[in-house]
N, CA, C and O atoms as a printed pandas DataFrame, in Angstrom:
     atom_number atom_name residue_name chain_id  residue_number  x_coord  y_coord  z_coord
0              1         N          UNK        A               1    0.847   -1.173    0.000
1              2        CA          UNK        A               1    0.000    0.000    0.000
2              3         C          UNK        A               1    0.893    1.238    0.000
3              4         O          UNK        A               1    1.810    1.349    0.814
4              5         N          UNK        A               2    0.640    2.107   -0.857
5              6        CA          UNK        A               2    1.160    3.175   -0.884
6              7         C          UNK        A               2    0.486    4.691   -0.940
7              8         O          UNK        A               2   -0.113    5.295   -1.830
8              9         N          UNK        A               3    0.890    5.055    0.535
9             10        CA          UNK        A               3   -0.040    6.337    0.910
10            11         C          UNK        A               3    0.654    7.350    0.596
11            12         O          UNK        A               3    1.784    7.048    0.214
12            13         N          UNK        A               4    0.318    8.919    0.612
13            14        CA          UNK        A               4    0.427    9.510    0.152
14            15         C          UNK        A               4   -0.344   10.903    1.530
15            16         O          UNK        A               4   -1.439   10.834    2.087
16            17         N          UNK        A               5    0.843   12.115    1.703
17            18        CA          UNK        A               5    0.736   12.931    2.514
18            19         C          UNK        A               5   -0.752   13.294    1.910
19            20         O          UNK        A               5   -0.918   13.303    0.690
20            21         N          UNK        A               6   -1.805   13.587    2.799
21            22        CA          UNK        A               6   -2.693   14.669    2.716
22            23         C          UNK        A               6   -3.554   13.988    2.490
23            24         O          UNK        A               6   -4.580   14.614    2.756
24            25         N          UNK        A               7   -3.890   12.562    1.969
25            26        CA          UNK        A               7   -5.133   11.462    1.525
26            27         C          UNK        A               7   -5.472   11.339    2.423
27            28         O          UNK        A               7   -4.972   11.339    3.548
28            29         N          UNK        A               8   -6.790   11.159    1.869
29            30        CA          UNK        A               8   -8.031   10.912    3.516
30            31         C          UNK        A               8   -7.700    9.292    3.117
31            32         O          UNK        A               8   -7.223    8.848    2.072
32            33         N          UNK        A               9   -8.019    8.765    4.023
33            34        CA          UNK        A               9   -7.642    7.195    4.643
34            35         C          UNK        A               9   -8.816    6.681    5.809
35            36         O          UNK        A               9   -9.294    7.205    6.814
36            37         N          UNK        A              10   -8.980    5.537    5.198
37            38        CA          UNK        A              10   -9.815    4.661    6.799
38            39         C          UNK        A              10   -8.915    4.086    7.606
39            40         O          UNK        A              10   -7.804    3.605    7.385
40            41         N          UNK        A              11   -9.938    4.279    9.141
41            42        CA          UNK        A              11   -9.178    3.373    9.662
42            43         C          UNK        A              11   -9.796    1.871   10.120
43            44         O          UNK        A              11  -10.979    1.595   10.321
44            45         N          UNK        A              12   -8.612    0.984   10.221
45            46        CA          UNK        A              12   -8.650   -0.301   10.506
46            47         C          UNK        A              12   -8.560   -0.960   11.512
47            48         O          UNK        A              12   -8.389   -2.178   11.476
48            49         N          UNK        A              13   -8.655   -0.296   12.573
49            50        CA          UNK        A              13   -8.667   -0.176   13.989
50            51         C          UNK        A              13   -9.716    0.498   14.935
51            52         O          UNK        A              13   -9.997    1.496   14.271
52            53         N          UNK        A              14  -10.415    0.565   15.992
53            54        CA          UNK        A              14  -10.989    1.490   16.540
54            55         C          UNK        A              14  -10.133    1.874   17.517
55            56         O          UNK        A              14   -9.506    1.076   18.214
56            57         N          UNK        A              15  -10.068    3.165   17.614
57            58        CA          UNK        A              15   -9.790    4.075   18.971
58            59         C          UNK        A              15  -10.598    4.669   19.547
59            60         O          UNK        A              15  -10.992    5.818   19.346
60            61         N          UNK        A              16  -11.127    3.411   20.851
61            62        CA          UNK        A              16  -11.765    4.172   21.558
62            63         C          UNK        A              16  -11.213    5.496   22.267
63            64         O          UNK        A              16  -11.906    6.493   22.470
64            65         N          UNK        A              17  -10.390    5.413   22.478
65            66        CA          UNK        A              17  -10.089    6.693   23.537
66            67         C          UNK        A              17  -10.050    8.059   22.778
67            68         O          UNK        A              17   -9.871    9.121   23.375
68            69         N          UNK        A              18  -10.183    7.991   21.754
69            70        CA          UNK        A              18  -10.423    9.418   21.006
70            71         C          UNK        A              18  -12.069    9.101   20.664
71            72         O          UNK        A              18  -12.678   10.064   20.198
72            73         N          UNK        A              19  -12.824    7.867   20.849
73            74        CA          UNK        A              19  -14.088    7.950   20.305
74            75         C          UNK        A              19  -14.080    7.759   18.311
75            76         O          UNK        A              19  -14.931    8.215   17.547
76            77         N          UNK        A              20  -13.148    7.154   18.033
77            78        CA          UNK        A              20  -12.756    6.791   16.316
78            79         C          UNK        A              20  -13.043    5.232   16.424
79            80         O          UNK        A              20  -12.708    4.416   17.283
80            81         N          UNK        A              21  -14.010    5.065   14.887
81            82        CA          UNK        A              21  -13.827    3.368   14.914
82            83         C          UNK        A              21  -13.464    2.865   13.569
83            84         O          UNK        A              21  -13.211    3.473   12.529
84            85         N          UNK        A              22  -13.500    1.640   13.840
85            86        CA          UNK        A              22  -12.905    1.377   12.102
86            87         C          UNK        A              22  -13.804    1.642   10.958
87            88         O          UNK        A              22  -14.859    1.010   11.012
88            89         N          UNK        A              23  -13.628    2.539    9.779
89            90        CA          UNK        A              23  -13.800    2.791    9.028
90            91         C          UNK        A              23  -14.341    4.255    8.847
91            92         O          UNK        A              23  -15.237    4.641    8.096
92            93         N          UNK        A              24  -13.419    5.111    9.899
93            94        CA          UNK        A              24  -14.099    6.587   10.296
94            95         C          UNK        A              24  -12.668    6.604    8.804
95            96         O          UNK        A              24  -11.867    5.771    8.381
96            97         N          UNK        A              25  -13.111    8.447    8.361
97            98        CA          UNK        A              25  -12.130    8.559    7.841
98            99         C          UNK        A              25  -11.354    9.995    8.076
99           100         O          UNK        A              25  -11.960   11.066    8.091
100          101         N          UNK        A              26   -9.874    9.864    8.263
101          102        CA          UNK        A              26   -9.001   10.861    8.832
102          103         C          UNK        A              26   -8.197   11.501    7.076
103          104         O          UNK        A              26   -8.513   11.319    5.900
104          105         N          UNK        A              27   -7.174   12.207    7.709
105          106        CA          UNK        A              27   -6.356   13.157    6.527
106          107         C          UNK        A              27   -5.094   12.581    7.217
107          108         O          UNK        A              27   -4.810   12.764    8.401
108          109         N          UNK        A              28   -4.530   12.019    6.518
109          110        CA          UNK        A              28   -2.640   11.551    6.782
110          111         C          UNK        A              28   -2.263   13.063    6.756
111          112         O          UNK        A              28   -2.556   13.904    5.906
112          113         N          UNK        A              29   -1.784   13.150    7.517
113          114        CA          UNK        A              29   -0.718   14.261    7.828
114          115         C          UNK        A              29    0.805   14.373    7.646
115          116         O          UNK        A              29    1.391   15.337    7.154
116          117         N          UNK        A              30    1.342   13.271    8.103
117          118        CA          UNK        A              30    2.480   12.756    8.244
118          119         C          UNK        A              30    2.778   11.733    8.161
119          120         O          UNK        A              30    1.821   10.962    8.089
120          121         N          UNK        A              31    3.982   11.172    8.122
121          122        CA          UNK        A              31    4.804    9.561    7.944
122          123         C          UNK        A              31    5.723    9.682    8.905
123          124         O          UNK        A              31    6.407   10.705    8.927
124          125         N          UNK        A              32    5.922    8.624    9.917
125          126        CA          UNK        A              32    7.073    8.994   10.711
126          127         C          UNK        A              32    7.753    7.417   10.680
127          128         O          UNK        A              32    7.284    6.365   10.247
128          129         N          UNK        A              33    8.912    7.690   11.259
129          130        CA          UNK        A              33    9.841    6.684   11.588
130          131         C          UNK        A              33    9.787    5.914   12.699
131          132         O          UNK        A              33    9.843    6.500   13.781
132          133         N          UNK        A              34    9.663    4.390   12.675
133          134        CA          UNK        A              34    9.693    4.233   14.536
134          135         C          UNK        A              34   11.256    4.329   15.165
135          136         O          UNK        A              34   12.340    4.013   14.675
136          137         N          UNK        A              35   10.949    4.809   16.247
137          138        CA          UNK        A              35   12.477    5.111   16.439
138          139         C          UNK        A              35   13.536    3.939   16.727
139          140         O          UNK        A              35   14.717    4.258   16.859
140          141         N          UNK        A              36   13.092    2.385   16.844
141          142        CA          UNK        A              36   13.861    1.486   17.024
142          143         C          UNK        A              36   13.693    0.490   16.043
143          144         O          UNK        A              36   14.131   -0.656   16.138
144          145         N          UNK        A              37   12.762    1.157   14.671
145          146        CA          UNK        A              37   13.247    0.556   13.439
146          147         C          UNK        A              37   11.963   -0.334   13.242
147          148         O          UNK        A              37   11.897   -1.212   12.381
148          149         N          UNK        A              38   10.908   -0.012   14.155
149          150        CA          UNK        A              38    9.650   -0.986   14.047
150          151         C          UNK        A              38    8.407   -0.259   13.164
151          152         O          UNK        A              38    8.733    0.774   12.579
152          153         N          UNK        A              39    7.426   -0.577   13.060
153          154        CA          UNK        A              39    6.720   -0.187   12.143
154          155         C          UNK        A              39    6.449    1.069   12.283
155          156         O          UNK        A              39    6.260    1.636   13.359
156          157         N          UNK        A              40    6.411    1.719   10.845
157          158        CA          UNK        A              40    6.026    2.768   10.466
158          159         C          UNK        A              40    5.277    3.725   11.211
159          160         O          UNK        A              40    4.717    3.045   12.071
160          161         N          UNK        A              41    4.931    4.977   11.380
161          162        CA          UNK        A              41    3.624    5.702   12.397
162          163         C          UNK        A              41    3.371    6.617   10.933
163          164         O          UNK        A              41    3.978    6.782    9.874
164          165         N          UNK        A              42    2.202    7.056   11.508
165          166        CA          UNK        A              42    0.778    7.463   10.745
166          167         C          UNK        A              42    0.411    9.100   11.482
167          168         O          UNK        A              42    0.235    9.153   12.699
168          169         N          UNK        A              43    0.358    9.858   10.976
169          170        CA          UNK        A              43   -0.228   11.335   12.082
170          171         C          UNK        A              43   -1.197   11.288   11.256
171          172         O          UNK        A              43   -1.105   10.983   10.067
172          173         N          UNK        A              44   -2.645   11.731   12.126
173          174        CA          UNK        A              44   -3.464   11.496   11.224
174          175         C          UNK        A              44   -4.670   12.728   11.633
175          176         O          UNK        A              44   -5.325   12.578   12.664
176          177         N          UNK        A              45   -4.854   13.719   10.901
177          178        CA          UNK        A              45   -6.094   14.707   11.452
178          179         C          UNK        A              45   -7.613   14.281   11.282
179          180         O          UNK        A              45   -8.126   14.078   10.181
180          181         N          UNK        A              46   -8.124   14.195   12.218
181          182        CA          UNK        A              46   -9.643   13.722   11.933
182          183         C          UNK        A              46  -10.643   14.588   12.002
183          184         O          UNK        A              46  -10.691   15.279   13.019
184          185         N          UNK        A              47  -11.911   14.815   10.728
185          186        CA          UNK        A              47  -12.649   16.095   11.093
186          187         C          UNK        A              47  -13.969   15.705   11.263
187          188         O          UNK        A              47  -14.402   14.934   10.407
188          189         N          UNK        A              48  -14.938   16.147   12.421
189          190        CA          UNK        A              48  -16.457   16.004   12.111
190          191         C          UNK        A              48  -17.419   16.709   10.892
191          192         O          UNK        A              48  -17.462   17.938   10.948
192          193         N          UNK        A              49  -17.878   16.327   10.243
193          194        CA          UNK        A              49  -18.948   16.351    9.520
194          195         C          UNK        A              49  -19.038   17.624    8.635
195          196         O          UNK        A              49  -19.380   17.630    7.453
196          197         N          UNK        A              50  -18.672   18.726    9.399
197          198        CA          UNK        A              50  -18.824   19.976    9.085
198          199         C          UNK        A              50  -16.923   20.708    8.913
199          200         O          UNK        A              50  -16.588   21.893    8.899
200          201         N          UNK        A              51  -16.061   19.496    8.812
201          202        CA          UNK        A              51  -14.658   20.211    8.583
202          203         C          UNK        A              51  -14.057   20.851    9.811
203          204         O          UNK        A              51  -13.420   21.894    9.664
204          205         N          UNK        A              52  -14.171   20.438   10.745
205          206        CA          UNK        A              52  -13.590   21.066   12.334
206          207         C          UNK        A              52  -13.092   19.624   12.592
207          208         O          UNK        A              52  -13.680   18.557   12.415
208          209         N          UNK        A              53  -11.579   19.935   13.161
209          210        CA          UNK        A              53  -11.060   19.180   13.250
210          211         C          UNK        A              53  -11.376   18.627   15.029
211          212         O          UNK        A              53  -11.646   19.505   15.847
212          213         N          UNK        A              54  -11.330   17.618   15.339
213          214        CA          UNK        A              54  -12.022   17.297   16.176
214          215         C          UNK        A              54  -10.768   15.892   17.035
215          216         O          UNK        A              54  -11.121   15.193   17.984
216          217         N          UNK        A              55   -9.501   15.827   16.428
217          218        CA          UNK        A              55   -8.557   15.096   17.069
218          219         C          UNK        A              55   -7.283   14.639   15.949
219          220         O          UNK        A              55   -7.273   14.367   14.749
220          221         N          UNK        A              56   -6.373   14.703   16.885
221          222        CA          UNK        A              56   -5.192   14.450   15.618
222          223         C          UNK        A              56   -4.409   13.059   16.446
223          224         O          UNK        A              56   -4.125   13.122   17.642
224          225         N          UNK        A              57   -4.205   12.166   15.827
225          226        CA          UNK        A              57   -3.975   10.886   16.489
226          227         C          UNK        A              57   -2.365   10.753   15.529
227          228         O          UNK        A              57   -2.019   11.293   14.477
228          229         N          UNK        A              58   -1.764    9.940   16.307
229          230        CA          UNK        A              58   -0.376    8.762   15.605
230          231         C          UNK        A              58   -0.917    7.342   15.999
231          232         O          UNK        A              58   -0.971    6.899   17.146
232          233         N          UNK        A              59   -1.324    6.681   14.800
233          234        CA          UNK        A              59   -1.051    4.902   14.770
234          235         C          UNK        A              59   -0.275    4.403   13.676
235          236         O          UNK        A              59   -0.016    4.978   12.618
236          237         N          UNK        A              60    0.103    3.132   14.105
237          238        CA          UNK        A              60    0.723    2.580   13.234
238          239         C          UNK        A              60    0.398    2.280   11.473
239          240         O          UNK        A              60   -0.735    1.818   11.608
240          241         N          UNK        A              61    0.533    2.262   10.667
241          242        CA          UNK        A              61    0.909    2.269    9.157
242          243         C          UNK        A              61   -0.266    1.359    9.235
243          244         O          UNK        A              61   -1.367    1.641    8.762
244          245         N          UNK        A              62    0.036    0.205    9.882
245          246        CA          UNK        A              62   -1.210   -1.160    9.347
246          247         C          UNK        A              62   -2.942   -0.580   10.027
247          248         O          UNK        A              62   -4.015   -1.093    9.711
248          249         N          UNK        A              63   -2.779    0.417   10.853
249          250        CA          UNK        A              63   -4.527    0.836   11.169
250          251         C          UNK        A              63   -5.050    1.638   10.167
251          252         O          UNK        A              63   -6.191    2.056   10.363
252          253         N          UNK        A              64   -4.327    2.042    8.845
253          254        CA          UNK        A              64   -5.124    2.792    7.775
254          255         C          UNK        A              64   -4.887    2.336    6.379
255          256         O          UNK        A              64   -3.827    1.970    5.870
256          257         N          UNK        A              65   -5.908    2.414    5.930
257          258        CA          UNK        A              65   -6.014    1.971    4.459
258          259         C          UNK        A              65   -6.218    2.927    3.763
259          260         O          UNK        A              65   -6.407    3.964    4.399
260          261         N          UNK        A              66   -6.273    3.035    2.286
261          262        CA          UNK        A              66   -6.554    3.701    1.270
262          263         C          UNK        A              66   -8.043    3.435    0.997
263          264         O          UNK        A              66   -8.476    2.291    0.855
264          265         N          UNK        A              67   -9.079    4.921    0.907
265          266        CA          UNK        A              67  -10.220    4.004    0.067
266          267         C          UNK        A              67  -10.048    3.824   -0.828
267          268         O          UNK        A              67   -9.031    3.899   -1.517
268          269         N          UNK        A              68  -11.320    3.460   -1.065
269          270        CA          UNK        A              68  -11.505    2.325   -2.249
270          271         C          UNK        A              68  -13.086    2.607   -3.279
271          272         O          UNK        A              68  -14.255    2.763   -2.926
272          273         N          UNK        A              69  -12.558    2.580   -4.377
273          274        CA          UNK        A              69  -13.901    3.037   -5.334
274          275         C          UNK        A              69  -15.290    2.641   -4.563
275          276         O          UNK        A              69  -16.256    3.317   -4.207
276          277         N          UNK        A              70  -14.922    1.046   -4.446
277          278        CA          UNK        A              70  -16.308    0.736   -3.759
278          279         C          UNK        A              70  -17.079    0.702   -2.325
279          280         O          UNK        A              70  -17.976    0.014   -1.838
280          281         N          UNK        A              71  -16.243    1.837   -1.878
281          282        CA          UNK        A              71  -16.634    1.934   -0.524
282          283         C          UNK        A              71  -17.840    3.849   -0.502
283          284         O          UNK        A              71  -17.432    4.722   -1.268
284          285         N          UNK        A              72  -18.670    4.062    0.064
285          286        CA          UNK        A              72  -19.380    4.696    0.208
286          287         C          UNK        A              72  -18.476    5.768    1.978
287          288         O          UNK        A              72  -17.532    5.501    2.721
288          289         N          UNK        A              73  -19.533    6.995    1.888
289          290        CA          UNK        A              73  -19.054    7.497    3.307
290          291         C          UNK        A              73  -20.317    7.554    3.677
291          292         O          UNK        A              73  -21.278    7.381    2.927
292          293         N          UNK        A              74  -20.369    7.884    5.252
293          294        CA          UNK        A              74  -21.321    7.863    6.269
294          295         C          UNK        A              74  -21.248    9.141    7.139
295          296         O          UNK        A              74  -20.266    9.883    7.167
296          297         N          UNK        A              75  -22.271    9.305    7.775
297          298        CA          UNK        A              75  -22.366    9.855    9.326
298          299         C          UNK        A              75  -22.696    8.980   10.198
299          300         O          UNK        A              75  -23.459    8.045    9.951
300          301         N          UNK        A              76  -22.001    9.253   11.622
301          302        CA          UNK        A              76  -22.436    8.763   12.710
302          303         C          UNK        A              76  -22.375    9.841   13.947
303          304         O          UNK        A              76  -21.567   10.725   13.663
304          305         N          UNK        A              77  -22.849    9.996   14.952
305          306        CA          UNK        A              77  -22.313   10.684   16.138
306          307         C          UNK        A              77  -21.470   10.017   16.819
307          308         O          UNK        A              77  -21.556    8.798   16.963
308          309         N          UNK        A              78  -20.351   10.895   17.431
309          310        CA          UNK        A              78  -19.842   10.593   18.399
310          311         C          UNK        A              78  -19.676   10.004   19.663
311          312         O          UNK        A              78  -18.644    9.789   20.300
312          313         N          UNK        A              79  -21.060    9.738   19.973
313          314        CA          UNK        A              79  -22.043    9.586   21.189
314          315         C          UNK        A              79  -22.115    8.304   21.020
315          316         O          UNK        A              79  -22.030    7.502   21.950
316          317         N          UNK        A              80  -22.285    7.981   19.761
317          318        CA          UNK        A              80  -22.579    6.000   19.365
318          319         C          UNK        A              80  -21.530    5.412   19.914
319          320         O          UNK        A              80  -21.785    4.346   20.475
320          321         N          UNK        A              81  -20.199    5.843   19.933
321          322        CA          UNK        A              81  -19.338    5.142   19.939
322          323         C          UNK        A              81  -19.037    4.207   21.560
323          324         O          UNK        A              81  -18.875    4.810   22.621
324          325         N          UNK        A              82  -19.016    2.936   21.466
325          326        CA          UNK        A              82  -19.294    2.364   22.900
326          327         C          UNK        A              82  -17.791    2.368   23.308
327          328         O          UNK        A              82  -17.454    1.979   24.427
C-alpha cells in the first residue's frame, strides 16, 4: 500500500479513547519513523462532519487503508461510539 501525505484514509482499527472506529475517515498528515526501526507511524487529522477538526492521532501504518472506489461514506455521532 502506498499512501500519500494529505489522503483521507480509513481506519482499521478502533480508537476508543479518542471515540474513532474502524472505518471513520481521517487526513494523513504525516509519515514517521519508529524510532527502534519498528513499524512505520501514521499522524493522522480527523474532522467532524462539518470540517472542524475534532482530534489528531499517531497509529501505526497497518490501522489505515486507502479508500476504495467501492466503498461509500457515512455519518455517525460521536455519542454512538461504545
Amino acid at each position: 500500500m502506498t499512501l500519500e501525505l494529505y489522503q483521507d484514509v480509513a481506519l482499521t482499527h478502533d480508537l476508543p479513547e479518542h471515540q474513532l472506529r474502524v472505518g471513520d475517515v481521517a487526513t494523513l498528515v504525516d509519515l514517521i519513523p519508529h524510532p527502534t526501526g519498528g513499524e512505520e507511524g501514521c499522524i493522522l487529522e480527523v474532522f467532524n462532519a462539518v470540517g472542524e477538526t475534532i482530534a489528531v492521532v499517531t497509529v501505526p501504518i497497518s490501522a489505515v487503508e486507502s479508500l476504495r472506489a467501492d466503498e461509500i461514506l457515512t455519518v455517525r455521532s460521536l455519542s454512538q461510539v461504545s
